[in-house]
C-alpha positions, 0 to 999 in steps of 0.5 A, spaced: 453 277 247 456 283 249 451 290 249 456 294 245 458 288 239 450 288 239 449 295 238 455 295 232 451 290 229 445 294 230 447 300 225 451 296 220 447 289 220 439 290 223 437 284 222 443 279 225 443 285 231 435 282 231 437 274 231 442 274 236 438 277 241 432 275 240 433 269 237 426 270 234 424 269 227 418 273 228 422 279 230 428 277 225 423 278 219 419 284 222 427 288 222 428 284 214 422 287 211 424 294 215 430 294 212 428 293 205 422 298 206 429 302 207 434 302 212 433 307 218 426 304 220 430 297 221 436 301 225 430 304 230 427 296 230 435 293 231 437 298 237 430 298 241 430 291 240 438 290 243 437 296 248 430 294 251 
């Protein structure tokens, strides 16, 4: 998938960012329970993981 789609995606919607990457559900359910702990934590996770 495109790096820019993925990093749009990354700011407004973590976890999909996460899944369509990885295709992880460990790392899927890492970012859901950051972004429910609060959002900016799953951001971070959401762009380190599309970015790396």
């Amino acid at each position: 998938m495109n790096k820019i789609v993925l990093i749009i995606l990354a700011i407004f919607i973590p976890p999909l960012a996460v899944y369509l990457k990885t295709h992880s559900g460990k790392d899927t359910l890492i970012n859901l329970i950051l972004c429910f702990l609060f959002w900016i934590p799953g951001v971070i996770h959401a762009l380190w993981k599309v970015l790396m």
